[in-house]
BAMAR-491896 format. One record per residue: residue in three letters; x, y, z of N, C-alpha, C, CB in turn. Coordinates in steps of 0.001 Angstrom, whole numbers, plus 500000, padded with zeros to 6 digits. Glycine has a CB too. Layout:
ALAXYZXYZXYZXYZ
...
END
This chain:
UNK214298922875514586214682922364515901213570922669516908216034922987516366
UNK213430921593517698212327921724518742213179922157520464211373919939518748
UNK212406922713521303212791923071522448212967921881523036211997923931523083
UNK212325920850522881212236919648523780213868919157523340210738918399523359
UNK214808919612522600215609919058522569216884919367523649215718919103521412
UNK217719918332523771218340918961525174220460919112524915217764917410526833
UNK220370919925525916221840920525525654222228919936527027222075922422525403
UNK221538919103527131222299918555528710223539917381528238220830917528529985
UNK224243917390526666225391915658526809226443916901527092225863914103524844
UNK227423916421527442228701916408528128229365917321527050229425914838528417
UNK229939918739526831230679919141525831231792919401526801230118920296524887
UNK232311919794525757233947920380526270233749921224527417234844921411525069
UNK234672921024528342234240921752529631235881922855529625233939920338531341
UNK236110923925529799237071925083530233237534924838531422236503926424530286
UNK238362924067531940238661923277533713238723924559534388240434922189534103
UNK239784925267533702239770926210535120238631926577535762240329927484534956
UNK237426927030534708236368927366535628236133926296536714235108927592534857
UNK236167925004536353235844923803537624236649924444538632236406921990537358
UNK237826924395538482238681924350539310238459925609540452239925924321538542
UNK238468926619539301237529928301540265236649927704541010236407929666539220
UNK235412927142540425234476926917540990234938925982542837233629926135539743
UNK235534925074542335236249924660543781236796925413544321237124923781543865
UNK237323926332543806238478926802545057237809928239546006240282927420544106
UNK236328928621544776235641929294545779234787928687546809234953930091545215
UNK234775927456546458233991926510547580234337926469549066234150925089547204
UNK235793926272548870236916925753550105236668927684550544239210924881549382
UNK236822928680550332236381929697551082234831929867551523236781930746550394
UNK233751929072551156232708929325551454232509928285552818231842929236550225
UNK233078927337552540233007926051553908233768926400555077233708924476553497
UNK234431927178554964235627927636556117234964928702556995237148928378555376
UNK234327929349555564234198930970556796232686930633557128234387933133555862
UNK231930929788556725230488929088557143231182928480558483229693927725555861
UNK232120927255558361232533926629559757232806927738560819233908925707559611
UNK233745928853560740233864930291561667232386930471562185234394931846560663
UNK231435930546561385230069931154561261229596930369562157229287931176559913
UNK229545928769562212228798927584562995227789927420562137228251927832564529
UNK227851927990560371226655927796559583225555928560560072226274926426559527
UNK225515929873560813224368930878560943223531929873562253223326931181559145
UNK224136928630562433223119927951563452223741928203565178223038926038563002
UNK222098928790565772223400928958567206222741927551568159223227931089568509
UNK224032927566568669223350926092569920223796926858571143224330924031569891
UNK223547925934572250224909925987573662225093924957574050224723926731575078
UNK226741925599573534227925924575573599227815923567575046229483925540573614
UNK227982922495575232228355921416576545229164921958577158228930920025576333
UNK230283922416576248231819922455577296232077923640576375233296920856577334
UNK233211924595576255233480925648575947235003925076576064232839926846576732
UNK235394924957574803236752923992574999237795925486574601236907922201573557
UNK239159925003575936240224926506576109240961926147574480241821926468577956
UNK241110927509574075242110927820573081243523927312573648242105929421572763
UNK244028926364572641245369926231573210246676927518572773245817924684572662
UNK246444927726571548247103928686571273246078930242570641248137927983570287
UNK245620931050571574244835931861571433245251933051569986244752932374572876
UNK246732933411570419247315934564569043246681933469567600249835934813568987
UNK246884932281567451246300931625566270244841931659565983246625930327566324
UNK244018931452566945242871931827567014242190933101566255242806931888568166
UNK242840934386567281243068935240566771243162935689564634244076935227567624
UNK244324935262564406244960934841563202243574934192562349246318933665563560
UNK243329933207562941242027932170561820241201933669561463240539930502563014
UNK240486934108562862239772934873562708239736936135561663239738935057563694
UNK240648936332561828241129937873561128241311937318559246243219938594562067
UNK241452936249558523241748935893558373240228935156557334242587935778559293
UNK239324934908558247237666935052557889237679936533558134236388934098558985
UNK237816937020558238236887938465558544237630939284556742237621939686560762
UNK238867939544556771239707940023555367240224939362554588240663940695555458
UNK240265938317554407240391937175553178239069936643552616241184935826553702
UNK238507936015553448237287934776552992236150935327552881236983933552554004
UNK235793936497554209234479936619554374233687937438552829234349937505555874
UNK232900937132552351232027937899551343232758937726549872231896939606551804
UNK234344937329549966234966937527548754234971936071547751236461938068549136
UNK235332935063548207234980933840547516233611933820547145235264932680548296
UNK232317934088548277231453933851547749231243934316546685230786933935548288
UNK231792935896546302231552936604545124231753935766544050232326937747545003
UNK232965935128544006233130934156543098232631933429542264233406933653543385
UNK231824932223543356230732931642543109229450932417542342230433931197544310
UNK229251933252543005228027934123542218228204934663540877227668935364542971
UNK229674935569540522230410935342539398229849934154538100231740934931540045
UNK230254933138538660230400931902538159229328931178537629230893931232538994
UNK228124931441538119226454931413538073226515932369537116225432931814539495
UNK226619934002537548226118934687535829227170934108534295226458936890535934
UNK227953933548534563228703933152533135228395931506532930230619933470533224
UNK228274930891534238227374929549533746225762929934532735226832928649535475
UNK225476930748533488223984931193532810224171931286530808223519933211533636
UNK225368932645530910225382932419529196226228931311528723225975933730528376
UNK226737930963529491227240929471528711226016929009528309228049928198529685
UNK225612927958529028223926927530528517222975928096527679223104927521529474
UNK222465929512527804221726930092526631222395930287525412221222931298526934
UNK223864930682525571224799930610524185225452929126523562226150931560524515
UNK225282927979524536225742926552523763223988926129523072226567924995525269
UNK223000926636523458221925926412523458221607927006522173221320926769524566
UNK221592928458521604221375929308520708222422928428519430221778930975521297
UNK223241927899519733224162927326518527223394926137518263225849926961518879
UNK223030925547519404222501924447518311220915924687517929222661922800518987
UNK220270925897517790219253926406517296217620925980518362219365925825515703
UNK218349926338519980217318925970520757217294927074521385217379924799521527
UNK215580927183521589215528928931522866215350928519524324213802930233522609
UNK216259928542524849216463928393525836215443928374527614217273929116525526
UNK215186929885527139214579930453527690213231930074529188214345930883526613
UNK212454929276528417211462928584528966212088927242530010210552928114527686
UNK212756926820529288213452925271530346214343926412531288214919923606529169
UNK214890927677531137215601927802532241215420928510532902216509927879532206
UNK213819928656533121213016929535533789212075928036534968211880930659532349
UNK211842927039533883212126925928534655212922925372535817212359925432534042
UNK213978925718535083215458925338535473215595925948537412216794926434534091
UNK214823927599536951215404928353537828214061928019538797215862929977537324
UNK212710927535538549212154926875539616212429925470540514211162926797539176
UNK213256924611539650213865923773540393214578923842541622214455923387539778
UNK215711925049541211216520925477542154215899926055543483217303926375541544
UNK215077927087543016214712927552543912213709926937544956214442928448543453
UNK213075925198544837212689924135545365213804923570546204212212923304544393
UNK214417923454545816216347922829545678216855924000547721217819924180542994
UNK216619925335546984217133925945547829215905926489549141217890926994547000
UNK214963926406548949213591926496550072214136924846551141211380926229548841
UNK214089923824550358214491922701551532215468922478552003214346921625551357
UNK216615923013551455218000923455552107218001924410553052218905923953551196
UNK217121925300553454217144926622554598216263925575555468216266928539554114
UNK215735924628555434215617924175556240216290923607557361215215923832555876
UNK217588923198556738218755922878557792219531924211558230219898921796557103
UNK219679925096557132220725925997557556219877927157556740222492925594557086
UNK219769928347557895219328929593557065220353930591556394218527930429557957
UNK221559929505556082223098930732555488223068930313553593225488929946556531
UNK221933929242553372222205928700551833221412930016551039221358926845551431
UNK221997929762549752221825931079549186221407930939547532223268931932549424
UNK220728929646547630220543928590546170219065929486545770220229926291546561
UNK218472929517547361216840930025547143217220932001545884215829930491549691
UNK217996932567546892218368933583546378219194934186544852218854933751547269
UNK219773933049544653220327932793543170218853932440541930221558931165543333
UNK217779931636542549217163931059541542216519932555541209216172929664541904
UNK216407933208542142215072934922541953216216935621541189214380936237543944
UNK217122935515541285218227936570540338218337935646538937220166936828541220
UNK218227934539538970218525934159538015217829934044536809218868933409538299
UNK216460934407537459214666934507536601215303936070535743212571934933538248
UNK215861936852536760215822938119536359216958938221535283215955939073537554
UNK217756937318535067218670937536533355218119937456532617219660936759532753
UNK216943936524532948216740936005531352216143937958530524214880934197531304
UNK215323938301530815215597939185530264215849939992530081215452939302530051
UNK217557940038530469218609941174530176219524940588529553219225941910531312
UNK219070939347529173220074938220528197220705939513526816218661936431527218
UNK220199939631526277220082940126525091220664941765525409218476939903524526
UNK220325942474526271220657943989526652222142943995526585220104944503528214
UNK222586944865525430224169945343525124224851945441526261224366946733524435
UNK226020945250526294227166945423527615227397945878528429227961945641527645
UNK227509947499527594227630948525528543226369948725529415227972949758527843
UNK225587948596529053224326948835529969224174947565531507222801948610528704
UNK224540946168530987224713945462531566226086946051532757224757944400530627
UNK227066946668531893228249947153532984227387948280534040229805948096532012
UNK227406949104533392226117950599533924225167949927535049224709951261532285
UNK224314949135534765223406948360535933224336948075536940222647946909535482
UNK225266946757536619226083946392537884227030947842538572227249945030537340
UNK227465948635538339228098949793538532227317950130539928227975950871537237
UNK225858950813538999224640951757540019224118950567541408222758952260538716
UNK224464948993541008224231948711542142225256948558543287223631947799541978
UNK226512948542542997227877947910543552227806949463544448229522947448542173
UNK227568950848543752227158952253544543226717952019546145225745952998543708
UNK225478950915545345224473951192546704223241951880546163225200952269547973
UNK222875952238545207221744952912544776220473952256545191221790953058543376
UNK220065950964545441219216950505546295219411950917547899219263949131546065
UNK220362950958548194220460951452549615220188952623549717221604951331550220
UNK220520953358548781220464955396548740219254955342549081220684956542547094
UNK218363954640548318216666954784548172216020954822549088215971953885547576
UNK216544953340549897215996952929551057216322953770551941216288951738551427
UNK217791954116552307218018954940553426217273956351553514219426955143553470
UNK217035956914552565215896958111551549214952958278552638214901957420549835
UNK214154956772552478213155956672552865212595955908554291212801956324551902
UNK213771955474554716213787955315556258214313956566557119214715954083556608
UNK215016957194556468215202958802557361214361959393557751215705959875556806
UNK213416959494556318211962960285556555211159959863557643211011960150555374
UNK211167957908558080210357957941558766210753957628559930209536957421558385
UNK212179957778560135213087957939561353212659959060561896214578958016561117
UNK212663960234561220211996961436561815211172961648562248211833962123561424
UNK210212960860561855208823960890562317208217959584563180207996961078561046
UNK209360958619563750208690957203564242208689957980565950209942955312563902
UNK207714957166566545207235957453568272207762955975568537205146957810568783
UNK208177956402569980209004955366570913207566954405570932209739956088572763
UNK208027952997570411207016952276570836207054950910571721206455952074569779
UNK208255950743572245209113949876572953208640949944574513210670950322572716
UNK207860951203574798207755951138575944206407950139577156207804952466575930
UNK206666949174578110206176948474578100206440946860577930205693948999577618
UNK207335947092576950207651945613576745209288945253578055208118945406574575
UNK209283944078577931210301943284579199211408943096578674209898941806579802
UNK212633943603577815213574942827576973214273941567578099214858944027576259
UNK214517941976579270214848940736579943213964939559580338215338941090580977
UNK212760939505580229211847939007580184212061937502579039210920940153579916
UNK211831938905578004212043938246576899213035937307576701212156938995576113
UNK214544937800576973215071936956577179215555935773577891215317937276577037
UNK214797935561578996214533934139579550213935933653579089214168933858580535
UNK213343933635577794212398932588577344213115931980576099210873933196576989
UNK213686930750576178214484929868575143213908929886574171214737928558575367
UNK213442930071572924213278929209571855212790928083572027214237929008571291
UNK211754927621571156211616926097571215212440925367570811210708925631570675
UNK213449925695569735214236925022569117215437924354570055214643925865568094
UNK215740925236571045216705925424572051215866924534573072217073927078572478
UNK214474924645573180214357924156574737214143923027574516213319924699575726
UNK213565922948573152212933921314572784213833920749571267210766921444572329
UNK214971920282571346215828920479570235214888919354569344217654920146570540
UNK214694919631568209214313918500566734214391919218565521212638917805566659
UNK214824918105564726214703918866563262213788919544562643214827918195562407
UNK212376919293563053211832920392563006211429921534563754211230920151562680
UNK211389921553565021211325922646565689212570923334565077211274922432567218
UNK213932922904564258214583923682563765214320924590562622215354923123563639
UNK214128923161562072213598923658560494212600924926560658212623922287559612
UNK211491924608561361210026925961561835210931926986562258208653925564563464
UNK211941927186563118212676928218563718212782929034562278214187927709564552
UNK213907928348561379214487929163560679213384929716559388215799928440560268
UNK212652928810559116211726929605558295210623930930558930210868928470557691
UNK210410930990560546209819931517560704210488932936561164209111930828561239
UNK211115932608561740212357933705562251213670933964561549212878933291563572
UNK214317933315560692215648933559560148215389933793558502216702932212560510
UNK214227932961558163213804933562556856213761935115556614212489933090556611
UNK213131936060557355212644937368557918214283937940557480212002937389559886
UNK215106937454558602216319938159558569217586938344556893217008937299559846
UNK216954937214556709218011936567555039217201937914554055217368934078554097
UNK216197938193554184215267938978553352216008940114553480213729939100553765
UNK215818940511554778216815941705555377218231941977554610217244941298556959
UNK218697941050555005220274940667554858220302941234553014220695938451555245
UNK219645940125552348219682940452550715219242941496550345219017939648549882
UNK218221942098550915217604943029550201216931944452550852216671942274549590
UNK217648944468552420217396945374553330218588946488552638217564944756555016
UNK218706947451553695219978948222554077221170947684553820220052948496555367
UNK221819946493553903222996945841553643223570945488552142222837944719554331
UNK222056945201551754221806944803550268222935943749549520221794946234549413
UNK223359942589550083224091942018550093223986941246548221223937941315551474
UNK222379940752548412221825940242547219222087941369545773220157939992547609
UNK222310942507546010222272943586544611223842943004544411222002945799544899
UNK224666943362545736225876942980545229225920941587544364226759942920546380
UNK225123940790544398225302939079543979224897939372542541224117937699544891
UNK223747939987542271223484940451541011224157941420540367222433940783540975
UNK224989942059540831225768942539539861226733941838539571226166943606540056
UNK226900940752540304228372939755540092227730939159538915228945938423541492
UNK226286938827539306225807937948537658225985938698536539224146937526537445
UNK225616939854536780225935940558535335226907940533534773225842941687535221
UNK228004940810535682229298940768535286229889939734534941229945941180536013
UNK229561938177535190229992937219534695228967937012533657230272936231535599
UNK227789937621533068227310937427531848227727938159530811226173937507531874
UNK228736939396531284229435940596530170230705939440529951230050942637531014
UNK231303938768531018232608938087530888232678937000529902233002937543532146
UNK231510936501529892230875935107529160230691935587527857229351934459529776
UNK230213936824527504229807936837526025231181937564525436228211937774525685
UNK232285938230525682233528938434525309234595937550525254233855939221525894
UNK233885936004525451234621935015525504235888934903525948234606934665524612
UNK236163935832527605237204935619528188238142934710528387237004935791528845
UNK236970933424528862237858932533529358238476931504528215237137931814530469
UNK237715931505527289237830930349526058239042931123525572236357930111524752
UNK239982931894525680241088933075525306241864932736526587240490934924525153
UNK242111932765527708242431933086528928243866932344528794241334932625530100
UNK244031931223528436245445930298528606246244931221527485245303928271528118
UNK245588932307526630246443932996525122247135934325525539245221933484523656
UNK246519934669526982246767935793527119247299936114528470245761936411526769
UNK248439936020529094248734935787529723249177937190530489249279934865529364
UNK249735937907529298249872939381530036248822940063530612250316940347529188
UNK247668939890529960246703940684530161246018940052531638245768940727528805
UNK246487938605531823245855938020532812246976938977533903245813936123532755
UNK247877939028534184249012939589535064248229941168534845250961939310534383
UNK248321941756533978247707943269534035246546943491534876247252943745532670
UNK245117942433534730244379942366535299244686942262536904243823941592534698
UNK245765940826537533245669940729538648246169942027539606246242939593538808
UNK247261942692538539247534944270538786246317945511539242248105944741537363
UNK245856945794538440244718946259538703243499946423539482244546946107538209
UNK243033944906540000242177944385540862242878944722542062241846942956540659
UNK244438944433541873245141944717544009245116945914543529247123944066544987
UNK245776946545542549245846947890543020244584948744543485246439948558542012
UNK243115948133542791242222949137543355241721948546545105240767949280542129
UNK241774946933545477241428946957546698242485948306547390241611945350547304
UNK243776948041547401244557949463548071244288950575547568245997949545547995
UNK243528951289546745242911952395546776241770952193547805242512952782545429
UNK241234951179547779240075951514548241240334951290549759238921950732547582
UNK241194950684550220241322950662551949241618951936552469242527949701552551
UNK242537952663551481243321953953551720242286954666551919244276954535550645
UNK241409954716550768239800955905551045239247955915552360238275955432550118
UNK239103954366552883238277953878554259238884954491555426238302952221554532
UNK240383954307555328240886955122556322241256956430556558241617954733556550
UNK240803957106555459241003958274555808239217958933556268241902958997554464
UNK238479957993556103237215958415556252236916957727557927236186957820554850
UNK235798959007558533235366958484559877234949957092560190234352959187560248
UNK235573956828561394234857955236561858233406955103561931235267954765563372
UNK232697954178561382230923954013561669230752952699561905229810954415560361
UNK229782953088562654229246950980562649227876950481561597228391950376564742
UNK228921949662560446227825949419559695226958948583559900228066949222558747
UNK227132948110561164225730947149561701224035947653561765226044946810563332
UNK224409948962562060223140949525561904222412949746560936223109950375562264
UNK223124948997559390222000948897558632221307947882558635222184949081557575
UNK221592947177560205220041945627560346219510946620560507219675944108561717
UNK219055947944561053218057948387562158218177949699561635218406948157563862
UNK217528949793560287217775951568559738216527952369560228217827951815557756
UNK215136951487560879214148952048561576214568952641563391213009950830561469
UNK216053951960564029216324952469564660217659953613565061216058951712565016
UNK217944953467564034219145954727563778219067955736562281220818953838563678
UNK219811956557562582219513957512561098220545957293560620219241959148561050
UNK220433957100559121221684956469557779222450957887557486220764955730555859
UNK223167957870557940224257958995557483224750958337556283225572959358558615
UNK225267959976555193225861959723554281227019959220554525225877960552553634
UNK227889959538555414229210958136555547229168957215555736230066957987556265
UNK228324956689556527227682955138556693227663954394555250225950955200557305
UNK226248955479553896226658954922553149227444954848552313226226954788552940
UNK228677955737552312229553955852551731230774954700551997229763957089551927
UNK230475954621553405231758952924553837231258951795553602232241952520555546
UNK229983951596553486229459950427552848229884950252551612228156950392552810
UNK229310951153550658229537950995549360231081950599549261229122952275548587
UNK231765951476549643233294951039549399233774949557549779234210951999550253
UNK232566949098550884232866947526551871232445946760550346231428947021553775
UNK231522947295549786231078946231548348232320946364547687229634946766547152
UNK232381947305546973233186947434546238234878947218546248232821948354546043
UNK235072946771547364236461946483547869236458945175547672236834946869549321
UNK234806944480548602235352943055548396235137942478546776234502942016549516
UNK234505943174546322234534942749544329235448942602543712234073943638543305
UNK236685943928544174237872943545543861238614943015544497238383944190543539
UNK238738942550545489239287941566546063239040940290545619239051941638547179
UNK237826939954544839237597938574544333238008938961543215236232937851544372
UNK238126939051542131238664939659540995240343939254541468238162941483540815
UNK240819940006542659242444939695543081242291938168542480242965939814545119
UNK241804937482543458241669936313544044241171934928542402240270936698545495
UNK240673935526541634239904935007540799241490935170539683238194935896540523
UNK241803936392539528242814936279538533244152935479538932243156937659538135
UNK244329935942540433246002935104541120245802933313541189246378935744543318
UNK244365933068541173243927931577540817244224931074539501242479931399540939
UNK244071931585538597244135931545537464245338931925536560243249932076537267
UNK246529932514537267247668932232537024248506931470537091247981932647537217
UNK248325931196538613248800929927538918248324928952538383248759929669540003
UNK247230928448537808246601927378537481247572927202536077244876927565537385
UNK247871928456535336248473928236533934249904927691534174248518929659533016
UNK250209927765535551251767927506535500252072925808535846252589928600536781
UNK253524925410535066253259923830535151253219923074536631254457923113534318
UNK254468924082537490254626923650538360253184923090539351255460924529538734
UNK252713923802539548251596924217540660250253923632539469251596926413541230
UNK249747923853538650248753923957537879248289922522537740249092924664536656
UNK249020921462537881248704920024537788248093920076539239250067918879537472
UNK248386920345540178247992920002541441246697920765541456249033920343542584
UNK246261922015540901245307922913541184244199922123540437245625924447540729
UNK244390921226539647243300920467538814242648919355539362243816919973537626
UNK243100919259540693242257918258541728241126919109541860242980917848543322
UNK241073920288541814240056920695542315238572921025540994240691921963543158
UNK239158920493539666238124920266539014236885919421538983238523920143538314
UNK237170918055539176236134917757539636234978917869540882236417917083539492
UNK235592918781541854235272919445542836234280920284542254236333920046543481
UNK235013921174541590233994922329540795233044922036539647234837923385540152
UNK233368920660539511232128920018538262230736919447539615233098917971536929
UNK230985919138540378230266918489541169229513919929542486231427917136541795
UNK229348921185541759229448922332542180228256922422543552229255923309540874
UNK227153922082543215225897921795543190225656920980544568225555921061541874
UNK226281919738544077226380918478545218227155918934546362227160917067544652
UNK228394919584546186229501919783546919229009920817548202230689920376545917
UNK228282922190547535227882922948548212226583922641549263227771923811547383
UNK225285921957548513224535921498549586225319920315550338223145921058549062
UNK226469919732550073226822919012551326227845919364552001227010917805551171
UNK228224920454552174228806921395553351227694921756554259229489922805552797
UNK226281922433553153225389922711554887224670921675555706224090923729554773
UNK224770920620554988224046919524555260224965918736556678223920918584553728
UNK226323918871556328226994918538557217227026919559558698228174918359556515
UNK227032920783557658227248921799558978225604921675559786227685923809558335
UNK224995921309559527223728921164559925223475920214561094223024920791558838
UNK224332919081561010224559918486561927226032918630562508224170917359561604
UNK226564919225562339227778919317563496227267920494564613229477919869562689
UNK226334921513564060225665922707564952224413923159565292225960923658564581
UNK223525921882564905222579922111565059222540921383567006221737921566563688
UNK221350921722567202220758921314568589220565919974568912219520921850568786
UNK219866919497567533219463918120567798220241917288566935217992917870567594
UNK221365917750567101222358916742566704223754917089567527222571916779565013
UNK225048917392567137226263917856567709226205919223567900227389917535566948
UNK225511919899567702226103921332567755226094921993569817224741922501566435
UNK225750920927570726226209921262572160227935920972572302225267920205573311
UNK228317920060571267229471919775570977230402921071570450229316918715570072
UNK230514920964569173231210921495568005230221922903568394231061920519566254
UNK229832923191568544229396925251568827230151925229570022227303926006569242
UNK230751924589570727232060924999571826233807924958571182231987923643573248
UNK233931924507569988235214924298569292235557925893569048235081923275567795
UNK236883926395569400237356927662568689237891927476567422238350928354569417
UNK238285928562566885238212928923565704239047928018564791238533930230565664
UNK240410927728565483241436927307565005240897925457564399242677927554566300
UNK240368924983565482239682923476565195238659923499564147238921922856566506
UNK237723924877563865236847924512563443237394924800561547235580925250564258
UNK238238925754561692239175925791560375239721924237560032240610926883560672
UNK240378924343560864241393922500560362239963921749560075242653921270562212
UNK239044921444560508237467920913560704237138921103559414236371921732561790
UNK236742922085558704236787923209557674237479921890556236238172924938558355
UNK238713922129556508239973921958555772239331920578554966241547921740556867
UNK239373919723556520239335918166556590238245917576555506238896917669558193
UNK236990918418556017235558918141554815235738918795553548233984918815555333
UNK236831919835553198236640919894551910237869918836551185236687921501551495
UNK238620918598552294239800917556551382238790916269550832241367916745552660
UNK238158915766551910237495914672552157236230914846550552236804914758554039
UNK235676916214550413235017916442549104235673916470547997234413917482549056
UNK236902916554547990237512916725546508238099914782546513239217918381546413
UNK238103914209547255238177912283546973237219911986546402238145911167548210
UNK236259912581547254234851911977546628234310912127545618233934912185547132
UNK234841913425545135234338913862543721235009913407542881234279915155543410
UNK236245913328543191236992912923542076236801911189542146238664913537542206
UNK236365910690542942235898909023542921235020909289542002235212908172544331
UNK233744909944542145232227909482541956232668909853540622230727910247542778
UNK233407910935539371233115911169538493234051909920537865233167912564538249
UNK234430909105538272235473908042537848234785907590537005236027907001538765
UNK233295907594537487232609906046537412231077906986536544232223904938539595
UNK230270908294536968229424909162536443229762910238535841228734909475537172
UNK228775910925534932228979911860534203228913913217534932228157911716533198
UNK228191912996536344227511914043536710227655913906538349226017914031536066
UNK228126915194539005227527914629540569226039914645540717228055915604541873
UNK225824913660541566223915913180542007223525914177541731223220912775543625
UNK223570915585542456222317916541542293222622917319541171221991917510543544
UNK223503917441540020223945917689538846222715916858538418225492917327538447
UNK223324915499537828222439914761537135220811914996537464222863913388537385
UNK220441914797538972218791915507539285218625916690539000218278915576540686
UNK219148917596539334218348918864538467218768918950536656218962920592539303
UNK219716918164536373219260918352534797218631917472534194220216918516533926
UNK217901916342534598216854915366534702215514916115535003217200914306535818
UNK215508916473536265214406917391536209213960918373535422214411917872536995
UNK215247918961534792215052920163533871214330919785532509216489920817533535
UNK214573918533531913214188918059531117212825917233530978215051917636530933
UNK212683916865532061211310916128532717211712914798531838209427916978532329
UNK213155914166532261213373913161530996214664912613531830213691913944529141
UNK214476911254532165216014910711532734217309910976532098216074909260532755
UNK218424911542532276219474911990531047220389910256531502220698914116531403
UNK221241910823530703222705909788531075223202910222532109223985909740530057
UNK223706908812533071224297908925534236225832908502534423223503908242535043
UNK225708907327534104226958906160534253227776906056532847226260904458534615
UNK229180906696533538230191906327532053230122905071531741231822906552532133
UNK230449905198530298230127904109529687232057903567529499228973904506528116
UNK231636902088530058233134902086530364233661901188528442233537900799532361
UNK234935901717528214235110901710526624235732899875526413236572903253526018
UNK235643899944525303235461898563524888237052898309524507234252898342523549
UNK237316897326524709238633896734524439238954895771523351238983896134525501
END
């Protein structure tokens, strides 16, 4: 068997994962809409809350349901897509390896021109984690468990904070001199002179900086994402899910487990001092106390199991008759994973950007921009479920596994003969 051969035709697909895959979507578009998509404008009008306690409610709502925990999902879903592919690949006697190192430069092309509209996409950041399985493909389980463990800790943060203390101790005031109000009368170009590219330049020059931060600073948001890959590459090779409709207790034991440890873990938080973990944007201007990182870590590790809640109570319901037919709209949603997600920021890009609506819609409260939210992902699961009526693949499905191959694949079902 030659490498040039391709594992891109259509096999048996496991729905629920589609369906997961959608239903972590609809939490990623909601608490992005809360967000305004990381893009700030000023609003025209500042439109009154009609019913503010609801407001309220949305909010709270993104902040302990949605925020950080669906996405986990998704990221999840990427490390067990990963051994799907190298393991449907290895059966039919192909090494994988090289095309999905390919694969993972596509994406990360894919996700560089997507931060161009919105600096909240996270495709660029998946393709650099995703270089990094390939070789831990092969590394036994437990070690794979052990890695994700030491990072979900914070052990990248321990390091860092280590070593920003040291030079916390030793940094000289160097602020002095400069105007911060100064500074802040001076708009942005993006702001003073709104265009898609004075946007686009904004965010690569200034918000790029911060995403770096964000993944791989003090917050370390990105270790958490990679340990989700790991963990959906330990999940993938124990052939969970291809079992999952057989085992039903164990699925209920699990969803047991996952709530019971988020409520261990809130219980820990509150009995521990209040801190503001904001200050790990700025660990050169404050000193990292060990409780600081001790409530972080627990902030990871809470919301992991909280997706885990969320991932197993999906997946119960999905087995049940009542409810489970309806939850399968959202498969082709989650087959079209790819497409679906760059066209949430694409949209949010223009509802909040400058040089488009966002003097508009960056004045909507919370409650509109949820229902708002709602409307574009209902409106994505028609469409998906239209377009696959008629294709094998959503558009940017079919282009990056076209590209992957450097070879046009099949597009258009072939409609059957009578």
């Amino acid at each position: 068997m030659t490498e040039t051969k391709s594992i891109s035709s259509p096999l048996k697909r496991i729905t629920v994962l589609d369906a997961l895959r959608g239903f972590a979507l609809l939490g990623v578009v909601l608490i992005h809409m809360l967000q305004n998509f990381g893009i700030y404008s000023i609003p025209s009008d500042q439109s009154e809350p009609l019913f503010p306690a609801l407001d309220e409610a949305i909010q709270w709502i993104g902040r302990n349901i949605i925020m950080g925990r669906f996405i986990n999902i998704f990221a999840f879903l990427f490390g067990l897509s990963f051994f799907i592919q190298m393991d449907s690949a290895a059966k039919k006697g192909i090494d994988f390896r090289k095309r999905f190192v390919w694969r993972m430069f596509i994406l990360l092309v894919i996700g560089v021109i997507a931060h161009s509209f919105y600096s909240l996409e996270i495709l660029s950041v998946y393709a650099v984690f995703g270089l990094l399985m390939i070789p831990l493909y092969k590394i036994k389980n437990w070690v794979l468990v052990l890695l994700a463990c030491l990072l979900l800790i914070g052990t990248p943060r321990i390091i860092q904070a280590t070593i920003s203390n040291s030079e916390y101790s030793e940094q000289v005031d160097v602020t002095a001199g400069n105007d911060p109000e100064q500074e802040e009368n001076v708009a942005p170009e993006y702001i003073a002179n709104p265009s898609f590219l004075n946007s686009a330049e904004y965010h690569y020059s200034e918000r790029f900086q911060g995403k770096l931060n964000y993944q791989f600073g003090l917050i370390g948001r990105g270790y958490v994402t990679f340990a989700l890959f790991l963990l959906g590459l330990v999940v993938g090779r124990i052939r969970f899910f291809e079992s999952v409709d057989n085992n039903k207790k164990r699925n209920d034991f699990l969803l047991l487990g996952f709530t019971s440890g988020v409520l261990i873990v809130n219980w820990i938080q509150s009995i521990l001092p209040e801190v503001n973990t904001r200050q790990l944007f700025n660990p050169e201007e404050n000193y990292i106390s060990q409780t600081l990182l001790t409530v972080q870590a627990l902030d990871d590790i809470g919301l992991v199991l909280f997706s885990g809640a969320l991932t197993m109570g999906f997946i119960i319901i999905y087995q049940t008759e009542i409810v489970g037919k309806y939850l399968d709209v959202l498969s082709p949603y989650g087959r079209m994973g790819l497409t679906n997600y760059l066209m949430q920021g694409l949209i949010g890009s223009f509802l909040f950007s400058m040089w488009a609506f966002g003097p508009t819609f960056s004045g909507w409260n919370p409650t509109k921009l949820f229902l708002l939210g709602i409307v574009i992902y209902v409106a994505q699961i028609i469409f998906s479920k239209f377009w696959l009526k008629h294709f094998l693949y959503g558009p940017l499905e079919w282009l990056w596994r076209s590209a992957t191959y450097l070879k046009q694949q099949p597009f258009r079902k072939r409609k059957a003969r009578k």
